[in-house]
C-alpha positions as CSV (number, residue, x, y, z in Angstrom):
1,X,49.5,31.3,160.9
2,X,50.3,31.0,157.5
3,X,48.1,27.6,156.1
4,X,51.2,27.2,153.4
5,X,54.7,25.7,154.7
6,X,57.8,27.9,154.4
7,X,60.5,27.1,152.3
8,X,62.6,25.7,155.5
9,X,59.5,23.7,156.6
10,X,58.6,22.4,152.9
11,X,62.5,21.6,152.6
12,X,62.4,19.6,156.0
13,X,58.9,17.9,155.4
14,X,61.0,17.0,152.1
15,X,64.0,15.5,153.7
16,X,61.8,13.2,156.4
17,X,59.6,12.2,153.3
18,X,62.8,10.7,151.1
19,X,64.3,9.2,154.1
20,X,61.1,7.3,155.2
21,X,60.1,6.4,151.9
22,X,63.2,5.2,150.3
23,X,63.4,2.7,153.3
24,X,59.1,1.1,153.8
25,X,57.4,-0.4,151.9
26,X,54.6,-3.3,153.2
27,X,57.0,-5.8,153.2
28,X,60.1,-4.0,154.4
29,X,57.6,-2.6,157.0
30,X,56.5,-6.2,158.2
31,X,60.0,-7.5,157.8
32,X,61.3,-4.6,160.5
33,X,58.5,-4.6,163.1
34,X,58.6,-8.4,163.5
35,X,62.0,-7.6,164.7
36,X,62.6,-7.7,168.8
37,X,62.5,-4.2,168.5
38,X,60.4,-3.2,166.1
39,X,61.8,-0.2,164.2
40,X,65.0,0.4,162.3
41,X,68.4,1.4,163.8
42,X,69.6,2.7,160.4
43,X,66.5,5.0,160.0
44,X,66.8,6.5,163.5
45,X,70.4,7.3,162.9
46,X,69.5,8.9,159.7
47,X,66.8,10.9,161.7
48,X,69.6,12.0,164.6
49,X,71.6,12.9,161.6
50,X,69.1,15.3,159.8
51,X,68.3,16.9,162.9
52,X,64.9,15.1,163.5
53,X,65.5,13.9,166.9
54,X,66.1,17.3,168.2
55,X,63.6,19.4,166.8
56,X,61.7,20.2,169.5
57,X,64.7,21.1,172.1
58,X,66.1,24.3,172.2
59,X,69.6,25.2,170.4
60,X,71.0,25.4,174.4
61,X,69.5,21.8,174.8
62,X,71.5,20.3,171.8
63,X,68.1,20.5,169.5
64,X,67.4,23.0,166.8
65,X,64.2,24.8,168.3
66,X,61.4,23.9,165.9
67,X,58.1,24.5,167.0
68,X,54.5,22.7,166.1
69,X,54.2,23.9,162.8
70,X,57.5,21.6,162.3
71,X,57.1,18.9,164.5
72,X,53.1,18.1,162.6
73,X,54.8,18.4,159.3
74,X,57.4,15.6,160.1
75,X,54.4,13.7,161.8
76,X,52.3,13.6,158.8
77,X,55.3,11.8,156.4
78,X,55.7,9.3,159.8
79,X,52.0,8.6,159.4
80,X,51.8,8.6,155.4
81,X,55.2,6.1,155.5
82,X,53.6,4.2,158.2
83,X,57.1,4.7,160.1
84,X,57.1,2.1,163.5
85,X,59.8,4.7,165.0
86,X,59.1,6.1,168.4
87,X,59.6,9.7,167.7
88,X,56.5,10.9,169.6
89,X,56.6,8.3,172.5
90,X,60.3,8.0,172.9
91,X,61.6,11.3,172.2
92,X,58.8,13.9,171.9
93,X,56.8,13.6,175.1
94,X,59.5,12.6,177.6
95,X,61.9,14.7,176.3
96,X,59.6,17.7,176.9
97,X,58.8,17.3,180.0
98,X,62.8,17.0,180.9
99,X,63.1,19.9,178.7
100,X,60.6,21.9,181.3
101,X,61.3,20.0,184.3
102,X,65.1,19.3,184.9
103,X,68.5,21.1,185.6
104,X,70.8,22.1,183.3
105,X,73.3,19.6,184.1
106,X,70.1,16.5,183.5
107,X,69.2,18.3,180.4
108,X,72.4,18.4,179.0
109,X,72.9,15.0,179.6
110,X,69.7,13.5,178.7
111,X,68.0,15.5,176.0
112,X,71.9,15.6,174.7
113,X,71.4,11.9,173.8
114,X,68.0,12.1,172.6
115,X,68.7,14.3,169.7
116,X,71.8,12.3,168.9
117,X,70.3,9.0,168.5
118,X,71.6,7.6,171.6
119,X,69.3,7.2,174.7
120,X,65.9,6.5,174.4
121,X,63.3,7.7,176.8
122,X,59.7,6.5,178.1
123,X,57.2,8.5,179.6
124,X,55.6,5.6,182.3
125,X,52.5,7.5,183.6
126,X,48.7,5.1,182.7
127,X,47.7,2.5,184.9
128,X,45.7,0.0,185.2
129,X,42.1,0.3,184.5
130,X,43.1,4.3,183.8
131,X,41.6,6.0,181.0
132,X,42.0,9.4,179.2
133,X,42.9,12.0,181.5
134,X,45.1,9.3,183.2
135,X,44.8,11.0,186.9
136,X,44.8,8.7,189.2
137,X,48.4,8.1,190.2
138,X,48.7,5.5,192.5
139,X,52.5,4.7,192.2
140,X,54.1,6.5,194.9
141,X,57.5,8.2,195.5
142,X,58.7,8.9,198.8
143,X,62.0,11.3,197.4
144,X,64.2,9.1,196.5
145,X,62.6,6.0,195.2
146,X,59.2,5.0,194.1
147,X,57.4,2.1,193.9
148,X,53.9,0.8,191.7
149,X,53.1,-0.5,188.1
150,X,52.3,1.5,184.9
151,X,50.5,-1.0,182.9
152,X,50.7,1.3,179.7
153,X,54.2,2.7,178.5
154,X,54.8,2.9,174.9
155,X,57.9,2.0,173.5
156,X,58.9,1.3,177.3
157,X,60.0,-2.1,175.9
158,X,63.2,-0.3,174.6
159,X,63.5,2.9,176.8
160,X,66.8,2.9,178.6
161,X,65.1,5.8,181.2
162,X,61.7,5.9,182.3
163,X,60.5,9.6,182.7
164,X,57.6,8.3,185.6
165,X,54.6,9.8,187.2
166,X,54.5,9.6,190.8
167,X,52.6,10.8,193.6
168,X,54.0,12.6,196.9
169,X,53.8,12.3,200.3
170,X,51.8,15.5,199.9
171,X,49.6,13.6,197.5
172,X,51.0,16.4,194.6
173,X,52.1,14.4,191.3
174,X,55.3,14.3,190.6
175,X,57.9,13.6,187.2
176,X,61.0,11.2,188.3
177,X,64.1,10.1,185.9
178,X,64.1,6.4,186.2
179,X,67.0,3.8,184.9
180,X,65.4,1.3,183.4
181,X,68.6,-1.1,184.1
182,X,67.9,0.2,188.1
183,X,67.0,-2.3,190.8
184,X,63.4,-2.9,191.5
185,X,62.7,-2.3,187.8
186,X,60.7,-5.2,186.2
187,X,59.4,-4.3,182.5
188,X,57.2,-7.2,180.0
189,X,57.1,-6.2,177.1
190,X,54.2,-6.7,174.4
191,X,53.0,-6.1,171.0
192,X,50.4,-4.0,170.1
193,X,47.6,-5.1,166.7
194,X,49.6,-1.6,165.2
195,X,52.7,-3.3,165.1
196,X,54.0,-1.2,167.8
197,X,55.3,-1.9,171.2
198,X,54.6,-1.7,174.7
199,X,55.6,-2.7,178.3
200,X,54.1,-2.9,181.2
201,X,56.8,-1.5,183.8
202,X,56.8,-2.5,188.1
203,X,58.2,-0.6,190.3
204,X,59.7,-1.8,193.6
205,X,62.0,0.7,195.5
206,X,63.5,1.8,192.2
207,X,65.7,4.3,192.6
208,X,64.0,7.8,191.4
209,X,65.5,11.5,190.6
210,X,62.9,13.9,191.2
211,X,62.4,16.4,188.3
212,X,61.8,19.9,189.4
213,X,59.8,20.6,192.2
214,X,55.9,21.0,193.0
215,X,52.8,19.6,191.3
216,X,53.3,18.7,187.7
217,X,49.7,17.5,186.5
218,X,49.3,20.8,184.4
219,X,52.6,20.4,182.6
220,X,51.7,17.1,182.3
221,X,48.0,17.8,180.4
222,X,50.1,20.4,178.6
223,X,52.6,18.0,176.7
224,X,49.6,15.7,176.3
225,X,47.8,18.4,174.5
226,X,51.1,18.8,172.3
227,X,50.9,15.2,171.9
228,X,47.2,14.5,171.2
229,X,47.8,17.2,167.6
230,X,50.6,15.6,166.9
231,X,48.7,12.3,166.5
232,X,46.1,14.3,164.5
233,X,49.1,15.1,162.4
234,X,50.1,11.1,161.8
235,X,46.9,10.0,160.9
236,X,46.2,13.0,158.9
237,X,49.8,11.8,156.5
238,X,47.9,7.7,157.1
239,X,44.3,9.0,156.0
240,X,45.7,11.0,153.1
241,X,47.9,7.9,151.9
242,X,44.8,5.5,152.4
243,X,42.8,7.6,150.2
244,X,45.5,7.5,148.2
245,X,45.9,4.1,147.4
246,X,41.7,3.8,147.2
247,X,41.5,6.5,144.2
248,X,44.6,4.7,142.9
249,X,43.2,1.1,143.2
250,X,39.7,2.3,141.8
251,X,41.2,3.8,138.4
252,X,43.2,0.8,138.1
253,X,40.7,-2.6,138.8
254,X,38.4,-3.4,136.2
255,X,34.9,-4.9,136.6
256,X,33.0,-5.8,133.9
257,X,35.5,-4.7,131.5
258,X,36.0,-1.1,132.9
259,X,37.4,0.9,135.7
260,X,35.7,0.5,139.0
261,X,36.4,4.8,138.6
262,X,33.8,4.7,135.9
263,X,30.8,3.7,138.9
264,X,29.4,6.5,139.9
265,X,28.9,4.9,143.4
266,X,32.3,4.4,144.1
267,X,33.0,8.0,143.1
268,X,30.8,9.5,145.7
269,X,31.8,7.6,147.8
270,X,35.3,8.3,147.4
271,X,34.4,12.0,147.3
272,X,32.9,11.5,150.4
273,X,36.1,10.3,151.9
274,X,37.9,13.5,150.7
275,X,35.3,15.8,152.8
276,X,36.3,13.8,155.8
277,X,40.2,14.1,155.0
278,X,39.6,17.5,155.0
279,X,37.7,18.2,157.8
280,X,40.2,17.0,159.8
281,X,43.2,18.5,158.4
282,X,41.3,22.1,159.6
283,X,40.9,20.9,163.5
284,X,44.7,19.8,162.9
285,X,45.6,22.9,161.3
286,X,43.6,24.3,164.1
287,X,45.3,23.0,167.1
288,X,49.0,23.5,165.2
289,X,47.9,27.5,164.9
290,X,46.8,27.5,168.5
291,X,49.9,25.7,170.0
292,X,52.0,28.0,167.3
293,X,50.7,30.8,169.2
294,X,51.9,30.0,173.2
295,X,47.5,28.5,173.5
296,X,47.8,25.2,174.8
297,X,44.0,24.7,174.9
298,X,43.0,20.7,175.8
299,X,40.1,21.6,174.6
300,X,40.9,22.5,170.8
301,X,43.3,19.3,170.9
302,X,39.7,17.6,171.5
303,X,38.0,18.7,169.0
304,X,40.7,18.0,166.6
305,X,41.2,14.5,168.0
306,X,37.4,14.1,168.1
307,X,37.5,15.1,164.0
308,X,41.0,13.0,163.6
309,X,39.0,10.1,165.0
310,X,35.9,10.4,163.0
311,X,37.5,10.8,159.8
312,X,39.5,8.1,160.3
313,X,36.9,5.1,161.3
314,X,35.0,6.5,158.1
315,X,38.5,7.1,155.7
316,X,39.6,3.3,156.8
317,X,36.4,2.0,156.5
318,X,35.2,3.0,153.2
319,X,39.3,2.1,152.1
320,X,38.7,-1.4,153.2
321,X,35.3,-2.1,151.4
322,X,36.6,-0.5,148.3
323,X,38.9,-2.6,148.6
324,X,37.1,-5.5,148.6
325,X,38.9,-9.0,150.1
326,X,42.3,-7.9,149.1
327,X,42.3,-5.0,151.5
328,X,42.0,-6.9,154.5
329,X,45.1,-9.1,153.6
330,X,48.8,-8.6,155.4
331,X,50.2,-8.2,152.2
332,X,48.1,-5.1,151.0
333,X,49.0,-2.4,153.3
334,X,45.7,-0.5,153.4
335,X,44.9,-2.8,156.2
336,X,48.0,-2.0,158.2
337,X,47.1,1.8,157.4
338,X,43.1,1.1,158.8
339,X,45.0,-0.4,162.2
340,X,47.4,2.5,162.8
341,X,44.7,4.7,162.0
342,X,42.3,3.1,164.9
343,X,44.9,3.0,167.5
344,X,46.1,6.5,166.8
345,X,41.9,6.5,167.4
346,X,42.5,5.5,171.1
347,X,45.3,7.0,172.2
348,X,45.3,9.7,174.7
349,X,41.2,9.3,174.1
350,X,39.1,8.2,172.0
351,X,36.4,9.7,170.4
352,X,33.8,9.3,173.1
353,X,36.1,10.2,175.9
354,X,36.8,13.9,173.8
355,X,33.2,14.3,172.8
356,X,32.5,14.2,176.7
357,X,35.2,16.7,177.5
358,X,34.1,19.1,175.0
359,X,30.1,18.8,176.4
360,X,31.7,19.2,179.8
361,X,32.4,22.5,178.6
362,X,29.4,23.5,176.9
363,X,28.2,25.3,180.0
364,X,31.2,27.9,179.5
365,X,30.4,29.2,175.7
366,X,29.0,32.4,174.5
367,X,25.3,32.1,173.7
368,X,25.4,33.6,169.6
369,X,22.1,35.2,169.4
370,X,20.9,37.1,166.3
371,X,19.2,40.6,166.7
C-alpha cells in the first residue's frame, strides 16, 4: 500500500472536504442537529451527487467501486468537519451486507437508492444489555416474519428499511430486509450526548425478507471489522482538527503579556498530543492496508481501535485543559470534537473490550527469541 493518496483519492478527499466545510461550522452544526432529524438534506444530496453515497457498491450495483483506502479518506474529512450525516450507519454497513447478501433484483432496488440519496437504511442488530461482539441474538424469525427489540440502531430514527439480525429456527443468525413503515414495527427514537441519533426498534410479527441463505455471523464480524477502521478513520480527521484548534488557540491567547506558545509546558504537552495523533494514524493506516489487501482481520481492527481510543481520551483531554473554561462551552466546538471523539470511543468496543480480544489471542503468537 502506498502511505500517499493518488491523484483520484487526493482529488475525492478534496471534493468531500469543500463540500463539508463550506456548509459546518459550530453554530451551523448546532443549528442542524437540533433539527428532528439531525443532519442536512442539502448536504446528503450533494454527497449522492458527487458519488459519495455509492462508493462502496460496485459499478453493477449503481456505486462506483471504491475500496478502503477511499472510503477512510472520506471518513477522516466527516470526522475533521464533525459531519452528523449517517454515511457509515445508514449507508455503509447495511448497504454491505445487502451488497453480499441479497439478489440482484433486491440489490438493484435497494443499494440503487442508497447511492442516489433516496432510501435510507439501518442495520438493527445490539440488544439489550449486549456488548461488543453483539452475539446474542435473541430476536427471532421464523421465515417470514420476526419478532424482538434491538435497543441500539443508529440512525434507525430515520431509516425507512431495517437490515435486522435474527435468529432461526435452527438457532443460525440470520440478515432480514425490514420496512420500517411495516406492521408490528414500533421505533422511539433518541438522542445521543454526540448529537447523533438513535432508536430503539420492537418487533412484533413484522413482516421480514430473508437475505441470502445460511448463517451470517462471519459476514456480519466482517462488515464490523470494515466498520470499526472506518471509525478509526473519523476520529483520526476529529483528533487531527482538535489538535488543530489547540496549537491554533495556544499561539494566539496571551498570558502575562505573551503567547501561551511561548510556555514551554504547554509545548510538550502539545508535542505530546502529536505522538498520540500519530500513533494512531499507523494502526489506521494499518487496518486500511490490511482490508486493501482482501485481510479482514478483527484482530488488526482492534488494535487500531484500541490505539484510536487511546489517542483520543488523551488528544481530547489535553485539548480541553488547554483550553481552559472556554473549551468546555457549546459555543467553542473543541468540546463537541472531545464528545464525538469519546463515542466514536465506544462504539463497536471500547477500549477495554479490544484490549481483551487482543490478550485473548496472545496464546496464538510466535514466540521472537534472539540467538
Amino acid at each position: 500500500m502506498d502511505f500517499e493518496l493518488s491523484d483520484e483519492q487526493a482529488m475525492l478527499r478534496d471534493t468531500v472536504r469543500e463540500v463539508l466545510t463550506r456548509t459546518y461550522d459550530v453554530e451551523t452544526l448546532r443549528r442542524v442537529t437540533d433539527t428532528d432529524r439531525g443532519w442536512s438534506d442539502d448536504v446528503w444530496k450533494a454527497l449522492a451527487e458527487i458519488g459519495i453515497l455509492g462508493l462502496v457498491f460496485t459499478e453493477e450495483d449503481g456505486g462506483v467501486g471504491g475500496g478502503p483506502e477511499e472510503l477512510t479518506a472520506v471518513l477522516t474529512e466527516f470526522g475533521a468537519a464533525l459531519a452528523p450525516e449517517p454515511f457509515l450507519d445508514s449507508v455503509v454497513v447495511p448497504g454491505l451486507l445487502v451488497a453480499r447478501t441479497a439478489d440482484e433484483q433486491v440489490r438493484a432496488e435497494v443499494l440503487g437508492g442508497l447511492a442516489a440519496g433516496e432510501r435510507l437504511l439501518a442495520f438493527a442488530h445490539q440488544e439489550k444489555h449486549d456488548r461488543w461482539p453483539a452475539a446474542a441474538v435473541a430476536v427471532s424469525a421464523d421465515g417470514s416474519s420476526i419478532s424482538g427489540t434491538k435497543s441500539l440502531v443508529p440512525h434507525g430514527d430515520c431509516a425507512d428499511t431495517f437490515v435486522v439480525s435474527a435468529r432461526d429456527a435452527d438457532g443460525t443468525v440470520g440478515l432480514y430486509l425490514v420496512a420500517a413503515d411495516a406492521d408490528g414495527v414500533t421505533r422511539t427514537g433518541y438522542r445521543t450526548h454526540d448529537r447523533r441519533r438513535g432508536a430503539q426498534v420492537v418487533f412484533d410479527g413484522a413482516a421480514a425478507q430473508r437475505l441470502g441463505s445460511g448463517d451470517a455471523t462471519a459476514l456480519i464480524t466482517e462488515i464490523e471489522t470494515l466498520a470499526q477502521v472506518g471509525l478509526c478513520a473519523e476520529a483520526l480527521g476529529a483528533m487531527s482538527r482538535s489538535l488543530e484548534m489547540t496549537t491554533e488557540y495556544l499561539r494566539s491567547r496571551k498570558q502575562f503579556g505573551v503567547p501561551l506558545a511561548t510556555f514551554q509546558a504547554l509545548t510538550h504537552r502539545a508535542a505530546d498530543m502529536y505522538v498520540q495523533l500519530e500513533l494512531a494514524r499507523s494502526l489506521t493506516l494499518f487496518g486500511t492496508a490490511a482490508l486493501s489487501e482482501g485481510r479482514t482481520d478483527p484482530l488488526i481492527a482492534s488494535r487500531a481501535k484500541l490505539q484510536t481510543c487511546r489517542s483520543a481520551r488523551w488528544i481530547g483531554q489535553e485539548a480541553i485543559q488547554m483550553h481552559g473554561g472556554i473549551g468546555m462551552t457549546a459555543e467553542y466546538p473543541i468540546a463537541h470534537y472531545v464528545s464525538r471523539l469519546t463515542a466514536i470511543s465506544h462504539t463497536l468496543g471500547d477500549a477495554d473490550a479490544h484490549l481483551d480480544a487482543i490478550t485473548a489471542q496472545v496464546q496464538d503468537w510466535e514466540m521472537v527469541t534472539v540467538e
